[in-house]
Every structure is written in structure tokens, then in C-alpha cells.
RODO-2510 file (C-alpha; in nm, 4 decimals, decimal comma):
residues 300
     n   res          X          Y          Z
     1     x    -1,2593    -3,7344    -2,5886
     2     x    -1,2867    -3,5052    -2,8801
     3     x    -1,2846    -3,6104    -3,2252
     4     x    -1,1541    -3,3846    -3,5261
     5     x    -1,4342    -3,3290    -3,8075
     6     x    -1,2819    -3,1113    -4,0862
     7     x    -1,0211    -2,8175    -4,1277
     8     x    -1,1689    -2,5248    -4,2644
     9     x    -0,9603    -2,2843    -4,3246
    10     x    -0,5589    -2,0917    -4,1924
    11     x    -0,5701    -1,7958    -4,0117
    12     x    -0,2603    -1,5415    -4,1630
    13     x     0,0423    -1,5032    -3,9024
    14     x     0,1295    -1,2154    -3,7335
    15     x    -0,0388    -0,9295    -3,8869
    16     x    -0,3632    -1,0287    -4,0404
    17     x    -0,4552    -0,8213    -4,3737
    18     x    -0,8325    -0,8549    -4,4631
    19     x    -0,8492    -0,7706    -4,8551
    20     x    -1,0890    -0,6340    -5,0486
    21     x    -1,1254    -0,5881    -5,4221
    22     x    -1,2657    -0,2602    -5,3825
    23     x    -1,4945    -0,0703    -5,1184
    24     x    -1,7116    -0,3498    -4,8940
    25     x    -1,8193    -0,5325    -5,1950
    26     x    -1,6335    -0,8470    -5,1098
    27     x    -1,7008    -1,0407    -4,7781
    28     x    -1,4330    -1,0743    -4,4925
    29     x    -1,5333    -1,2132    -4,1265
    30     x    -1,2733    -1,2841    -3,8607
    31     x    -1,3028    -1,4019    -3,5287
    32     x    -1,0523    -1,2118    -3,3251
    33     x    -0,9480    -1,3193    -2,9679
    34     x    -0,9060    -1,1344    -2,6901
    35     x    -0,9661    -1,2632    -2,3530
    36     x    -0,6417    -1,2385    -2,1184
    37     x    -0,4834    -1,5689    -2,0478
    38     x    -0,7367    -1,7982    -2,1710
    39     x    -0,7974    -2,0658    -2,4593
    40     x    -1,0724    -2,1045    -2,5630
    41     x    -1,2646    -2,3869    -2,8180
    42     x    -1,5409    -2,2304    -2,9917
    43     x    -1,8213    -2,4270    -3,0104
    44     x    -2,1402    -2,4522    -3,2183
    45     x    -2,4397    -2,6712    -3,1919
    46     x    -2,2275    -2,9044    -3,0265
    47     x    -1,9283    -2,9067    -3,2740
    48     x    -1,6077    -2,7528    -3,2129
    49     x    -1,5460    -2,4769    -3,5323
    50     x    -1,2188    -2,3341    -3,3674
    51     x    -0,9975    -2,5449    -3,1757
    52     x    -0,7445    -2,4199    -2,8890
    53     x    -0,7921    -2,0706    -2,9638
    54     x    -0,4457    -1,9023    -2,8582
    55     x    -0,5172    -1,5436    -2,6991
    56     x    -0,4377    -1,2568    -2,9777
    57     x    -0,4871    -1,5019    -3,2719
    58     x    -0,7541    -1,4632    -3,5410
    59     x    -1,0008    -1,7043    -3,7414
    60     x    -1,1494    -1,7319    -4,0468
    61     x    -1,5410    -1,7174    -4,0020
    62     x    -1,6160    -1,6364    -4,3906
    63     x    -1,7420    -1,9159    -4,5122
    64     x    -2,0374    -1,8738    -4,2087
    65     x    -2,1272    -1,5367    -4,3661
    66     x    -2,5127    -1,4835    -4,4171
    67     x    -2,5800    -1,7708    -4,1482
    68     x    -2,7175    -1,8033    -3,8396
    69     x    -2,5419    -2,0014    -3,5295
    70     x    -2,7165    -2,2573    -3,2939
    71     x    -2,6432    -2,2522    -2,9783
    72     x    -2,2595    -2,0751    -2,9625
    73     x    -2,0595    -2,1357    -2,6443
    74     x    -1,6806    -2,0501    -2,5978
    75     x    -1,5177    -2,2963    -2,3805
    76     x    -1,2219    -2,2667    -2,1675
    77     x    -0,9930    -2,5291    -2,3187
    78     x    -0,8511    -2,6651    -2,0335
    79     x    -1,1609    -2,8001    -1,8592
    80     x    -1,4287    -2,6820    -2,1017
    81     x    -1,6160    -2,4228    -1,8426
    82     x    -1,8374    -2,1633    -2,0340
    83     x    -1,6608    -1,8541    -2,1064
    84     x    -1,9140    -1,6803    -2,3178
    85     x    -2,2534    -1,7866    -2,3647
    86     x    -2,4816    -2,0041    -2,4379
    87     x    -2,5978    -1,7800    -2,6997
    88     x    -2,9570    -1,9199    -2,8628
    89     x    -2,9062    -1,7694    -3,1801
    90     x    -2,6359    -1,5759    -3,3732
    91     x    -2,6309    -1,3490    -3,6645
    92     x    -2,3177    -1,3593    -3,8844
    93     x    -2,3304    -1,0824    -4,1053
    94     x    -2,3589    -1,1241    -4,5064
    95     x    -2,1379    -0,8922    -4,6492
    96     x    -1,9072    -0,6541    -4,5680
    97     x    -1,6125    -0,6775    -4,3762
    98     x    -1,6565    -0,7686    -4,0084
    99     x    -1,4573    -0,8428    -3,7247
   100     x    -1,6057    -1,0850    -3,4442
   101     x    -1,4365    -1,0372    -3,1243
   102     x    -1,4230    -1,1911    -2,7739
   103     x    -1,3792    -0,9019    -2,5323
   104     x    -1,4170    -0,8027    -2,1742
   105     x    -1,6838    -0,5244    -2,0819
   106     x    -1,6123    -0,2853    -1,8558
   107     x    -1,7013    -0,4996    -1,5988
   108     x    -1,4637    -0,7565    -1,6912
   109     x    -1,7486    -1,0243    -1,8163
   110     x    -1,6373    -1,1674    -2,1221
   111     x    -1,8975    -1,1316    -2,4568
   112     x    -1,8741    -1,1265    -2,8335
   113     x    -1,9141    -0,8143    -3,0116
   114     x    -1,8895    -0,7478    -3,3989
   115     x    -1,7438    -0,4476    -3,5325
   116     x    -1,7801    -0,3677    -3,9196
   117     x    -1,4137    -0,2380    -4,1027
   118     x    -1,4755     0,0707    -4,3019
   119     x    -1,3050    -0,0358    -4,6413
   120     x    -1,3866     0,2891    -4,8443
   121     x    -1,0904     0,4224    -5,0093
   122     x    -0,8616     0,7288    -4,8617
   123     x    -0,7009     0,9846    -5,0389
   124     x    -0,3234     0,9063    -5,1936
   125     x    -0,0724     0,9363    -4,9107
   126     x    -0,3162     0,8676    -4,6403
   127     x    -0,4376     0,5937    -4,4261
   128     x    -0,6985     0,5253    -4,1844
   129     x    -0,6290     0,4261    -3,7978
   130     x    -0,9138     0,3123    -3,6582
   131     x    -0,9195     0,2740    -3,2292
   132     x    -1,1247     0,0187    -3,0558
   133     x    -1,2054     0,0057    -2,6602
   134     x    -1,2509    -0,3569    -2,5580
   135     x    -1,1007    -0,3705    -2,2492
   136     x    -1,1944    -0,3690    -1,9334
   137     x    -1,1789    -0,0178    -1,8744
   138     x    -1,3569     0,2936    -1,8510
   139     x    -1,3434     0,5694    -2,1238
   140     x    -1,0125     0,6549    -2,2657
   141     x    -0,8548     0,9033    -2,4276
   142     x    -0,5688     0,8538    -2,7323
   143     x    -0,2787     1,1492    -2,6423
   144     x    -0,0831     1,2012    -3,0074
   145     x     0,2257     1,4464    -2,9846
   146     x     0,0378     1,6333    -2,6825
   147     x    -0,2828     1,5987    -2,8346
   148     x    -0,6170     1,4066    -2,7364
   149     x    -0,7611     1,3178    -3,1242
   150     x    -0,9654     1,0751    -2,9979
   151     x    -1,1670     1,1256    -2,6555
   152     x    -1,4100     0,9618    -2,4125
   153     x    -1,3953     0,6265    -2,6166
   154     x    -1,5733     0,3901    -2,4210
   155     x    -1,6076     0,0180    -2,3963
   156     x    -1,7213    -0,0970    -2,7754
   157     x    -1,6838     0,2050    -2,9077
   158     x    -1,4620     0,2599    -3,2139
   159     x    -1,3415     0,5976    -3,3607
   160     x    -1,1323     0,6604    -3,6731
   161     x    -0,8724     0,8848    -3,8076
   162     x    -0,7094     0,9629    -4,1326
   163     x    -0,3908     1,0041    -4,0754
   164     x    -0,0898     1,0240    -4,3428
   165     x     0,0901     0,7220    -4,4563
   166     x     0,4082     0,6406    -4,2180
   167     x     0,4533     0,5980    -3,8663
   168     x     0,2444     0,7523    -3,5224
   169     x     0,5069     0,7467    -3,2774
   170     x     0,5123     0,7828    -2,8703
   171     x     0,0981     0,7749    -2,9055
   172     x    -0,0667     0,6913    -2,5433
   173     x    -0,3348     0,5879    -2,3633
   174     x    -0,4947     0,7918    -2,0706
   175     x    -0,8308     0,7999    -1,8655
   176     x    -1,0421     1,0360    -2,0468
   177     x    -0,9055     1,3730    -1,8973
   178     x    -0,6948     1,2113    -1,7013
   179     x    -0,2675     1,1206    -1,7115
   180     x    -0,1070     0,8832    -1,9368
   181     x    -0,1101     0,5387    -1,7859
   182     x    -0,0138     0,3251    -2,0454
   183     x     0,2008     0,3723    -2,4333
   184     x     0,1246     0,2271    -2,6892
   185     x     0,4424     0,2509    -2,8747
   186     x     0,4949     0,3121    -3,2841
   187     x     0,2294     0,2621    -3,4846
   188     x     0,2736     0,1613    -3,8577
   189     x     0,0343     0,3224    -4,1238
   190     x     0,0933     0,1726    -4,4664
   191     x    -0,1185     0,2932    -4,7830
   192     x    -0,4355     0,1914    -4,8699
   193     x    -0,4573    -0,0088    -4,5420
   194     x    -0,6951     0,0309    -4,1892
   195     x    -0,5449    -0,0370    -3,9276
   196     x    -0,7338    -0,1429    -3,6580
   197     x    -0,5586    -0,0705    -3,2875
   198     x    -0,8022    -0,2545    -3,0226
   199     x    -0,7123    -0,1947    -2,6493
   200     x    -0,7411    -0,5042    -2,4842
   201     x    -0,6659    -0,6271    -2,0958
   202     x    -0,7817    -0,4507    -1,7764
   203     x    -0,7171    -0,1745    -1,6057
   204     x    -0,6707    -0,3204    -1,3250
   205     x    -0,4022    -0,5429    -1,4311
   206     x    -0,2690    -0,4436    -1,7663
   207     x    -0,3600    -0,3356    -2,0975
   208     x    -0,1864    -0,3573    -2,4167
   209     x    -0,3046    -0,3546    -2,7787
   210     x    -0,2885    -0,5572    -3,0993
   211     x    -0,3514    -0,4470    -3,4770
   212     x    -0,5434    -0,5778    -3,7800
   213     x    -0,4632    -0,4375    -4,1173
   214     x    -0,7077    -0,4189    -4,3437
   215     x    -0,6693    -0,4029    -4,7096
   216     x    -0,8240    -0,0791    -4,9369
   217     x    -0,8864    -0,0367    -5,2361
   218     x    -0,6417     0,2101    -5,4151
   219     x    -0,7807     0,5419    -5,4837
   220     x    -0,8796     0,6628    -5,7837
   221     x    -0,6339     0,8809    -6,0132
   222     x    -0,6942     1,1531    -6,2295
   223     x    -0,4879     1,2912    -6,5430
   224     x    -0,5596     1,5518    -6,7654
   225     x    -0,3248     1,5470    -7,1017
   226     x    -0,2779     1,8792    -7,3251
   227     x    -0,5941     1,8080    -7,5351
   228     x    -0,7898     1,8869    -7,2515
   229     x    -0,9051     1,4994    -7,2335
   230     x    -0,9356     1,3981    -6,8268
   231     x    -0,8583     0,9856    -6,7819
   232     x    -0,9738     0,8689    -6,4692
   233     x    -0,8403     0,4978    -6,3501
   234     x    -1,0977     0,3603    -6,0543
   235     x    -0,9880     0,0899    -5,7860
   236     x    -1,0673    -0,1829    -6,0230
   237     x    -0,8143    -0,0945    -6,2890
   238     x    -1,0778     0,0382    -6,5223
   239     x    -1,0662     0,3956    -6,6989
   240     x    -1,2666     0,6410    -6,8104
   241     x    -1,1562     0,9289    -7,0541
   242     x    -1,3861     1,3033    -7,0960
   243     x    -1,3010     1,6075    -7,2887
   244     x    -1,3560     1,9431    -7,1336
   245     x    -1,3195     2,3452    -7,3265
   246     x    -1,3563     2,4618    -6,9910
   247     x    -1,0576     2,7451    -6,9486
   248     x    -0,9080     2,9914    -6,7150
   249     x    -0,7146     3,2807    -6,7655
   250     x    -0,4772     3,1916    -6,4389
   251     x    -0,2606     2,8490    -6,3269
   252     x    -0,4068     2,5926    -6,1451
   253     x    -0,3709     2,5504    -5,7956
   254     x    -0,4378     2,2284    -5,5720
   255     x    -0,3963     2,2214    -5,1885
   256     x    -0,4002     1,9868    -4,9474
   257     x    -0,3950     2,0399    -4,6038
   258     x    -0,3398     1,7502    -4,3575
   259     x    -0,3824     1,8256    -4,0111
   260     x    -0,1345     1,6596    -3,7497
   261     x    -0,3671     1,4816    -3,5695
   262     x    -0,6929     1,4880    -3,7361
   263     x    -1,0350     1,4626    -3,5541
   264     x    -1,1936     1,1786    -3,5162
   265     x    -1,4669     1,0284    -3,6137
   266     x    -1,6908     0,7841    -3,3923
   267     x    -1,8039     0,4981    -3,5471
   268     x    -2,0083     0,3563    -3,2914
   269     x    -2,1210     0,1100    -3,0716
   270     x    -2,1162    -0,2571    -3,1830
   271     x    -2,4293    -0,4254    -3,3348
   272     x    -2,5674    -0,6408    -3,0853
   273     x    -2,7269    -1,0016    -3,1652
   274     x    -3,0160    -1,0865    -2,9629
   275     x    -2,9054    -0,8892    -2,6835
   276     x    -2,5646    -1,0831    -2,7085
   277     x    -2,2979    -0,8926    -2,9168
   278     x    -2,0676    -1,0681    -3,1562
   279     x    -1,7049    -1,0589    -2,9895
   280     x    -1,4008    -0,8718    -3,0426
   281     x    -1,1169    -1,0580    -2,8295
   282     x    -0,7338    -0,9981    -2,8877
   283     x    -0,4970    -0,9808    -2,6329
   284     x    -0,1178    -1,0023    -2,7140
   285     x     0,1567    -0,7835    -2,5498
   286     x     0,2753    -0,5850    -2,8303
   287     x     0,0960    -0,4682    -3,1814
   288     x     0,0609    -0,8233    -3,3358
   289     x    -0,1746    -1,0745    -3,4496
   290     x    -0,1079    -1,4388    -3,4162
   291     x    -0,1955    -1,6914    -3,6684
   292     x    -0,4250    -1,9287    -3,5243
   293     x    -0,6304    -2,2526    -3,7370
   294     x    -0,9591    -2,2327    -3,7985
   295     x    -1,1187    -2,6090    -3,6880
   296     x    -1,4068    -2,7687    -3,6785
   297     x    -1,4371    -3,0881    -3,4682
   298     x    -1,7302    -3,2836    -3,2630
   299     x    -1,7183    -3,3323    -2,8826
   300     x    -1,7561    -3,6923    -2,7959
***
């Protein structure tokens, strides 16, 4: 018998935005699940903190920030065998913005990994798309209109791209170097927003993909009036105002370029805890997030 303690917090439905007031000065962690097939209780010290954890949902973890866990197991639901763990000892991280996921190696053993969210601010009319492997696969390659901007991404890797605002359409997913073997369909990319693709299943059954958006902070904006006086407004909404007699003899020009698909940059390996890394587990057959509650309860 298992008897409810508190509720902590809601988990957001479908796609799950993370905000932040401005760049990773505000703390966000969510538990993200993605182990095929499976719910899962999550269980610490002997008390259950998330309760019939639906595959492809999310869970609020914040208010653990800056602790350490005793003793984290994740149970299957249905006759509480040991899906991950016992883990001795876990980290949560105190700041930042972090996403704890239950994943499958490439070996199809299920851990927990923890992947930080880069929440610095892109240019206006640009977004970032940011490509996680944590599937049970080997390394992969993202195909874009032809092209490969992200390659040889490997189990718990993550690589980024800035992209612009708008939609990706008829990306794929191939065996580095090799064919396409699965798509992954359109892609959304709304401003000021990360969006966070994670490949999830096996290769040797099937692998799909689900999305977190996380929140940016706007970026900053710059206008220069006739005086010559240059007001700058920040993320935060505040402003600064300086005076230049710097002048030219010619017009100004500004150009952006924005390449069509972008390279990309790797942002690592997760950080692992004790030899255990903090999980990244979502598994849902299309590019959304499930709500999911966040519990905690004691095992009789």
C-alpha cells in the first residue's frame, strides 16, 4: 500500500516552456522522461517524489535545486522492479537551467543524465535548436534540406544551432554517414525560445523525438536618434542612453548573413554524478511534451 505525502508542484501540458528572466540567472530543473513503454515512480530515500510517471511527461524538480538525493531509485510502476539505480548519492544542480532525464544508453540500459539549457540570448529573428542523442543508438547525423549540420552526435551528446525564427521542415535522422532512416517532421522555432529536440527510442525498434522549449531572454536593442545619443534597452527592460561625435563621411551599412543551415556547435557530454548521470528520458511519438504531476508520497 502506498500512502500520498504532499503535492509539490504541476508539470505544464504539452509543450513545456522553462522561463527565465534573463540569461541563467534564475533556476529551472525538470525531470524529463524517456524510457519506452514504462512508468515509472521516482523514489527517494524511501518516499515517492513523482508518482506514475507517464513516458514523455516532465516534472518539476526546482524546489530540490542545490540538494543532494539519498538513495534515488526509479521504479517500474506496475510491480515496483528497479529501473534505474540505486544511486547512493545525487547532485541536483543549484542554478541554472537543467534538464534531468531518464534515457537509454547505447546499450539500451536505462540511466539518468543531466543536461544544462543554454539560456543566453540570440540575435533578433533567430532561435536556437538544440539536438540531443538519448536513444539507444549509435551516432547520428541531422540531414537539413540535403545537408548534415549536425554530425557524429553520439549517445549524451548535445549540439546546437542558431537557426532563424520559423519552421525546419522535412529535417531527418540518419546513421552518421549513412541513409535516412527515420524523419523527424516540422520543427517549430519561435523567438527568443531553445528548443530542445531529444531523440529518444531504439534503433532497433523505433525512434521518435519530443521537444522542450525553453524561454530567452529578449535581446538587447539599440537606437541611435539624430543628436547622436545611442539608447540601449537590455533583457530586463532597463536602458541606457550615450552620446557619441564620432562621424563618417559615407552611409551606414549593417549586414547580416544567416547561413541555411548553420554549423553546429557541440555542447557536450552530460555531467555525470558519482559515476551515475542525472537522466534525460522522453519518449512520445510525435514532437510533444506531456504534462505529468509532480508527487511526493511514502511507500508503506
Amino acid at each position: 500500500m502506498k500512502k500520498l505525502l504532499t503535492t509539490v508542484g504541476a508539470l505544464a501540458a504539452l509543450t513545456f516552456t522553462a522561463a527565465t528572466a534573463s540569461a541563467q540567472d534564475q533556476t529551472a530543473i525538470t525531470l524529463v522522461h524517456g524510457i519506452p513503454g514504462t512508468t515509472v515512480d521516482v523514489v527517494v530515500d524511501g518516499a515517492v517524489v513523482v508518482d506514475d510517471f507517464q513516458p514523455g511527461t516532465t516534472a518539476d524538480l526546482t524546489t530540490y535545486a542545490g540538494q543532494t538525493l539519498s538513495n534515488v531509485e526509479v521504479l517500474d510502476s506496475s510491480d515496483d522492479s528497479v529501473v534505474i539505480g540505486p544511486i547512493v548519492s545525487l547532485d541536483i544542480p543549484d542554478a541554472g537551467n537543467w534538464s534531468i532525464v531518464a534515457m537509454l544508453d547505447d546499450s539500451g540500459t536505462a540511466r539518468l543524465a543531466s543536461f544544462e539549457n543554454n539560456t543566453t540570448a540570440v540575435d533578433a529573428g533567430n532561435a536556437r535548436l538544440t539536438v540531443r542523442h538519448t536513444a539507444d543508438a549509435g551516432p547520428v547525423d541531422v540531414i537539413v534540406s540535403g545537408q548534415r549540420p549536425i554530425t557524429n552526435l553520439s549517445n549524451g551528446q548535445s549540439q546546437e544551432l542558431i537557426l532563424p525564427v520559423g519552421t525546419v521542415s522535412g529535417a531527418q535522422l540518419a546513421p552518421t554517414g549513412g541513409d535516412p532512416i527515420v524523419d523527424i517532421g516540422d520543427i517549430s522555432l519561435g523567438a527568443d525560445t531553445n528548443t530542445v529536440l531529444y531523440v529518444v527510442g531504439s534503433e532497433d525498434t523505433s525512434l521518435t523525438f519530443i521537444q522542450q522549449v525553453v524561454a530567452l531572454p529578449a535581446p538587447a536593442t539599440t537606437t541611435t536618434v539624430a543628436s547622436g545619443e545611442t539608447t540601449t534597452t537590455v533583457a530586463d527592460g532597463s536602458t541606457t542612453t550615450s552620446s557619441s561625435t564620432t562621424s563618417t563621411t559615407g552611409p551606414s551599412t549593417t549586414t547580416t548573413t544567416t547561413a541555411a543551415v548553420p554549423q553546429a556547435v557541440n555542447t557536450g557530454s552530460p555531467i555525470d554524478d558519482n559515476g551515475t548521470s542525472i537522466a534525460l528520458i522522453a519518449i512520445v511519438g510525435g514532437l510533444v511534451v506531456a504534462g505529468g504531476a509532480f508527487l511526493a508520497r511514502r511507500r508503506a
